[in-house]
C-alpha positions in Angstrom: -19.2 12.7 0.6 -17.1 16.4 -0.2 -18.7 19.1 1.2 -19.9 21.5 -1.6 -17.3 22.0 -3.6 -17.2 24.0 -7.2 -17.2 22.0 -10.0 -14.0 21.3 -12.2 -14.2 21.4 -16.2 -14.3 17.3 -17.4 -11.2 17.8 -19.9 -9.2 18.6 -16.8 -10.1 16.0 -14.5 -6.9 14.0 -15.3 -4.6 16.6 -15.2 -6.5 17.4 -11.4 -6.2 14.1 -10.0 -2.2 13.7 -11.0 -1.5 17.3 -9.4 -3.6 16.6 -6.2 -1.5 16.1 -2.6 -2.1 12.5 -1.7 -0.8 10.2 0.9 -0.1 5.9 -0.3 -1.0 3.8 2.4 -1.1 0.6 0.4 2.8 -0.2 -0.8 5.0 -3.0 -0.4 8.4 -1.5 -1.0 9.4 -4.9 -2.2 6.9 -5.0 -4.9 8.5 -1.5 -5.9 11.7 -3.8 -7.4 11.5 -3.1 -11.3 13.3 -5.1 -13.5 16.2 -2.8 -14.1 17.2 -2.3 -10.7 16.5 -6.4 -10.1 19.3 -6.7 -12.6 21.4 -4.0 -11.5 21.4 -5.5 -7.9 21.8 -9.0 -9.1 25.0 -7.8 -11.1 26.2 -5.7 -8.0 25.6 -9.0 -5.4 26.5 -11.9 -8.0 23.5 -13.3 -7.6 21.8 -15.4 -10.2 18.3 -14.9 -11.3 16.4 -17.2 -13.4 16.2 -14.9 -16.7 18.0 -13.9 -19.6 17.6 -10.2 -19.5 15.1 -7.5 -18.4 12.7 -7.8 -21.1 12.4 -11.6 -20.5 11.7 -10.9 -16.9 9.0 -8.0 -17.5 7.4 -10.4 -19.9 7.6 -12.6 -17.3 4.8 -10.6 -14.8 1.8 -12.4 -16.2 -0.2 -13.4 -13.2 -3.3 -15.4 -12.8 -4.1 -15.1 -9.0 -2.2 -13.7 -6.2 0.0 -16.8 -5.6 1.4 -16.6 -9.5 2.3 -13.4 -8.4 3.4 -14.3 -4.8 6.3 -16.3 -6.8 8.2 -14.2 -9.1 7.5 -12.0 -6.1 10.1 -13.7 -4.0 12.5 -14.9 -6.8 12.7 -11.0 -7.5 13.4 -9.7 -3.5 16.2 -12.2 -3.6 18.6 -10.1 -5.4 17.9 -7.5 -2.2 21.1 -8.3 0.3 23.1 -5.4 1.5 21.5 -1.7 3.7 22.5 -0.3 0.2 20.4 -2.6 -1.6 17.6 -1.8 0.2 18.1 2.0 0.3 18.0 1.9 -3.2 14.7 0.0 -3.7 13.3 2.9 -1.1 15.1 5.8 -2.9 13.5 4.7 -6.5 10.1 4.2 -5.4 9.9 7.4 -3.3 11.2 9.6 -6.2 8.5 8.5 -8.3 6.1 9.3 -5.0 7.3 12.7 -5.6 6.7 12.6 -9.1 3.0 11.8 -8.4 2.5 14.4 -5.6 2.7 11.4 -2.9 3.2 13.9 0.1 3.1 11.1 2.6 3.7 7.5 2.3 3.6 4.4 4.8 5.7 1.6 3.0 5.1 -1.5 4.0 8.0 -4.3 4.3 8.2 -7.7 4.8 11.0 -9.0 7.1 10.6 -12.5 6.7 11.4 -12.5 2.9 14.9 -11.2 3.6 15.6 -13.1 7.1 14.5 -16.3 5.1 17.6 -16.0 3.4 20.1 -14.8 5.9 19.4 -11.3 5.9 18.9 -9.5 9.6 16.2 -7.7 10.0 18.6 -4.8 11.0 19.9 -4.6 7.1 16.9 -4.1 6.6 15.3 -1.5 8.0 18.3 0.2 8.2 18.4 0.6 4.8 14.7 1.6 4.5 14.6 4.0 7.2 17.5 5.8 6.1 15.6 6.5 2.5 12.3 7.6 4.7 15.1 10.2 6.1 16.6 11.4 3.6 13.0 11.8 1.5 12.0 14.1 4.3 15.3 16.2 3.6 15.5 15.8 -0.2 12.3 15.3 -1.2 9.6 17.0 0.8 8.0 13.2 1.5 7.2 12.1 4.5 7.5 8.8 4.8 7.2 5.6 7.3 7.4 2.0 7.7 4.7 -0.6 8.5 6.6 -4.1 9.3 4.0 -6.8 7.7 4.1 -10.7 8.9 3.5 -13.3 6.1 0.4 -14.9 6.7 1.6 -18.4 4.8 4.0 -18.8 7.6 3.2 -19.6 11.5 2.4 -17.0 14.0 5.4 -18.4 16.1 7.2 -17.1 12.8 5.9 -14.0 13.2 6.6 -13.6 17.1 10.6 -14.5 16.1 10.1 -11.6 13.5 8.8 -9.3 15.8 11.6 -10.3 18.9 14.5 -9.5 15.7 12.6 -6.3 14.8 12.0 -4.9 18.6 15.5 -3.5 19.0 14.3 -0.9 16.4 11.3 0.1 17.3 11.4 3.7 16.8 12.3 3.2 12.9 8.5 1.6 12.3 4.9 2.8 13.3 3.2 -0.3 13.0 2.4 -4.0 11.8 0.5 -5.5 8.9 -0.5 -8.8 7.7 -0.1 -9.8 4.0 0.7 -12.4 1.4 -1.5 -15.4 0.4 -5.2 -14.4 1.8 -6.9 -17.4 1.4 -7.0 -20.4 4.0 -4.6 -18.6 6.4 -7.5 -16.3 8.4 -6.6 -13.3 10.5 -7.5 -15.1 13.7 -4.2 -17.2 12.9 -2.4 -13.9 14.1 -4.3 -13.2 17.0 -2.0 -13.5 20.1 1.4 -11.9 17.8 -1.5 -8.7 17.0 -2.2 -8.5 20.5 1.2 -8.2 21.7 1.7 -5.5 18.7 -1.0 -3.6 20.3 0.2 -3.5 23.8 3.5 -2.2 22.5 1.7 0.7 20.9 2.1 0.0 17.1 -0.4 0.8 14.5 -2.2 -2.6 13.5 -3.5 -3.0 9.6 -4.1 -6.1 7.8 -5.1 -7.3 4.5 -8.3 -8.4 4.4 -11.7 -8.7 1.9 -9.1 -8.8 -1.5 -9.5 -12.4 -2.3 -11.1 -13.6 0.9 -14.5 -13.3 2.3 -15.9 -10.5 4.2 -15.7 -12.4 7.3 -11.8 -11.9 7.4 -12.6 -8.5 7.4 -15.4 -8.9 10.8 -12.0 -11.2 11.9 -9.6 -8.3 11.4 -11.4 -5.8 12.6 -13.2 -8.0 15.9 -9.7 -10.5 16.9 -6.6 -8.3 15.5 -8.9 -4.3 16.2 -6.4 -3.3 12.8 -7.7 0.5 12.7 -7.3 0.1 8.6 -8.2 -2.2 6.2 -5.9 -3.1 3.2 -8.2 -3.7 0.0 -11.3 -4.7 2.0 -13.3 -5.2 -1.5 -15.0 -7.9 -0.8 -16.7 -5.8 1.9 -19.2 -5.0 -0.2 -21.0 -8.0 -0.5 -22.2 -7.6 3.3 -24.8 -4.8 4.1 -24.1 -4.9 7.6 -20.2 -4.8 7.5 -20.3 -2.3 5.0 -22.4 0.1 7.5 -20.3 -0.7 9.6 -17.3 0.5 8.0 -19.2 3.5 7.1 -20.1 4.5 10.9 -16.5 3.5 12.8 -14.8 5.6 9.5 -12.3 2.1 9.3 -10.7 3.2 6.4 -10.1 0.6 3.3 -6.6 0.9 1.5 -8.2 0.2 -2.0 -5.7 -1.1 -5.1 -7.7 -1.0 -8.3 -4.6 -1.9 -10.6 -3.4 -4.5 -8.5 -7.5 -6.1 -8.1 -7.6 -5.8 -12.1 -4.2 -7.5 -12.4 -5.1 -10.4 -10.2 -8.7 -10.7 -11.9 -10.3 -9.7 -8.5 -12.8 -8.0 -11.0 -13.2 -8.6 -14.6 -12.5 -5.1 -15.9 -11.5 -1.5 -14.3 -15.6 -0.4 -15.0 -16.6 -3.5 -12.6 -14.6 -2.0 -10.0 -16.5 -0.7 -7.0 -14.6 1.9 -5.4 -17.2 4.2 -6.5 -19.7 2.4 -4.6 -17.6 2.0 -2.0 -17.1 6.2 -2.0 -20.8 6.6 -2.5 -21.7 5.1 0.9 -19.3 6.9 3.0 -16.6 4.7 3.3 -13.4 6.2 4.0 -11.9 4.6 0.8 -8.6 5.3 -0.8 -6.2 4.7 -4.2 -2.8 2.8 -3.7 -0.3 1.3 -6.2 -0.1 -1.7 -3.7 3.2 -3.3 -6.0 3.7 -1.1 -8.5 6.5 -2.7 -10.7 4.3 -5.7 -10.5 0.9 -4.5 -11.5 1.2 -2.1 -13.8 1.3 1.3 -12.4 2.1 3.7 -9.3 0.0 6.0 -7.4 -1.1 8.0 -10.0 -1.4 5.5 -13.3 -4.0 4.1 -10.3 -5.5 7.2 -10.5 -5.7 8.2 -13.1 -7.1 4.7 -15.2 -9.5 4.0 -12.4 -11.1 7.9 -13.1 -10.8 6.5 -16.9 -12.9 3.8 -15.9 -15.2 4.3 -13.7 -16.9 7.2 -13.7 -15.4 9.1 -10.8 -15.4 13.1 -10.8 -13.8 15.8 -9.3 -15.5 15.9 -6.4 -14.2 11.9 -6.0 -10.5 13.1 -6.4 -11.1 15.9 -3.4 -12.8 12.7 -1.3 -10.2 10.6 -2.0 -7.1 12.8 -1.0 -9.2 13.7 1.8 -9.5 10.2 2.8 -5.8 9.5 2.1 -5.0 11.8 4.9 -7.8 10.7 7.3 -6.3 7.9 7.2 -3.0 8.1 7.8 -0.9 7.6 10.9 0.4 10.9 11.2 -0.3 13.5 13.4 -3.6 16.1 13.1 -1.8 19.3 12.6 0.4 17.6 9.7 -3.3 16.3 8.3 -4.6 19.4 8.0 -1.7 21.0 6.4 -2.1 18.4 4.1 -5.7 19.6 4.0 -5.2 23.1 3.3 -2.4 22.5 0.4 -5.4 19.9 -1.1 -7.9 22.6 -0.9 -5.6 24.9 -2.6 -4.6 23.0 -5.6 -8.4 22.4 -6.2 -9.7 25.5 -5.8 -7.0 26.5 -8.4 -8.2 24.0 -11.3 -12.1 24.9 -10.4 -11.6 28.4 -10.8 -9.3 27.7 -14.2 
């Protein structure tokens, strides 16, 4: 847990955990589309989308599971064409990172979406990278790209993805593994992850949301991801949950999105308390904010709200944030010191 830090007055405790530094590690750029810019870029591209207006289409994200969701998912994305179009979705989202005190973000992106439909992989991380730039500049965000392969689609899929994506390998840090969890186990991805790793990317996967914790042993023993996104389900197995504990794998925890896709019950039922209170390196993402019903800190600040967390969980939970992110140790502790700093301030108001 924190080391000993002075306690902050309850009242404020919301008002703490919006100003604290954080870094995201748990975004899907994509699932950043809101329904006004879906519109805007379906006008701008002549593309036709299957409702009326924006109010039918909001209405319209009313999931059950993660497939429900999977499917407007796509049907949304599809409006996404040109570098612009994809700047654009990267420029919104990392304004309202700024807006939440997001000092660091790694956005994940899923290739296979756009390439799917004709789109080159090129379009698109052009366009994203270019936003990451310009955030730097503009913004004060740091901000990188983690190229996910869909998990519903073949790992020979994924090895085409990866050949189209090589060329720009300096414009993302790593790979991740996302969409539909269950029946499509990390093992699946074994030989493309393997290849990842010899090229020297980062390696996360999603793992332990709606699967067992034995995709998280799977990701963690036949892909070696150095992070876990969600990771939940962990809990239900002592012995992987030690583990997680002692080899400080962090978990990229999404309580808005688990509540939205009735992963638990309720916001109280969540465990990312429990999950803090045995020394895993836990941490609060928006995962797809436009989706689920909040970014980074509407995360925050509803899972405090619900759960019992205190101040000395917001310092842990930056902290974590930055542990474990892919950037560089003298950046992490700058990051450090500007998150000691704004806490310090509130526990001595």
């Amino acid at each position: 847990m924190s080391p000993s830090l002075p306690p902050v007055a309850a009242d404020r405790l919301p008002e703490l955990v919006r100003a604290l530094p954080k870094a995201e590690l748990h975004m899907h750029i994509e699932g950043s589309l809101e329904p006004e810019l879906i519109f805007a870029l379906a006008q701008r591209n002549k593309v036709e989308i299957p409702y009326a207006d924006v109010e039918t289409l909001r209405h319209a994200y009313a999931f059950t599971n993660l497939q429900s969701f999977l499917d407007i998912y796509y049907a949304g994305a599809s409006v996404l064409i040109t570098e612009q179009d994809f700047y654009d979705m990267a420029w919104a989202y990392l304004k309202r990172a700024q807006a939440d005190n997001v000092v660091h973000t790694e956005m994940f992106f899923d290739p296979q979406t756009h390439t799917a439909r004709g789109v080159p992989v090129k379009t698109v991380i052009d366009g994203l990278h270019r936003a990451c730039v310009d955030a730097g500049r503009q913004l004060g965000v740091s901000a990188s790209l983690i190229l996910c392969f869909l998990r519903h689609l073949s790992e020979e899929d994924a090895f085409a993805t990866l050949e189209e994506a090589l060329p720009h390998r300096d414009k993302f840090i790593g790979v991740g593994l996302d969409s539909s969890e269950v029946g499509h186990p990390p093992e699946k991805f074994a030989r493309v992850f393997a290849r990842c790793r010899e090229l020297g990317l980062h390696l996360v996967a999603h793992a332990g949301e709606e699967g067992p914790p034995a995709y998280v042993w799977s990701a963690l023993d036949v892909l070696k991801v150095e992070r876990v996104d969600h990771g939940v389900q962990s809990s239900k197995d002592p012995a992987l949950m030690q583990r997680l504990a002692e080899e400080r794998i962090p978990l990229t925890v999404c309580p808005l999105s688990n509540l939205k896709l009735c992963v638990f019950p309720d916001l109280a039922a969540h465990n990312i308390k429990s999950l803090l209170d045995a020394g895993l390196v836990a941490t609060i993402n928006s995962d797809d904010p436009a989706y689920f019903g909040g970014y980074m800190n509407e995360n925050w600040v509803q899972t405090f709200a619900a759960t019992g967390l205190d101040a000395r969980h917001a310092w842990q939970l930056a902290a974590n944030s930055f542990e474990a992110s892919f950037i560089e140790p003298p950046q992490k502790q700058a990051y450090m010191e500007r998150l000691n700093e704004v806490y310090a301030r509130f526990a001595a108001g």
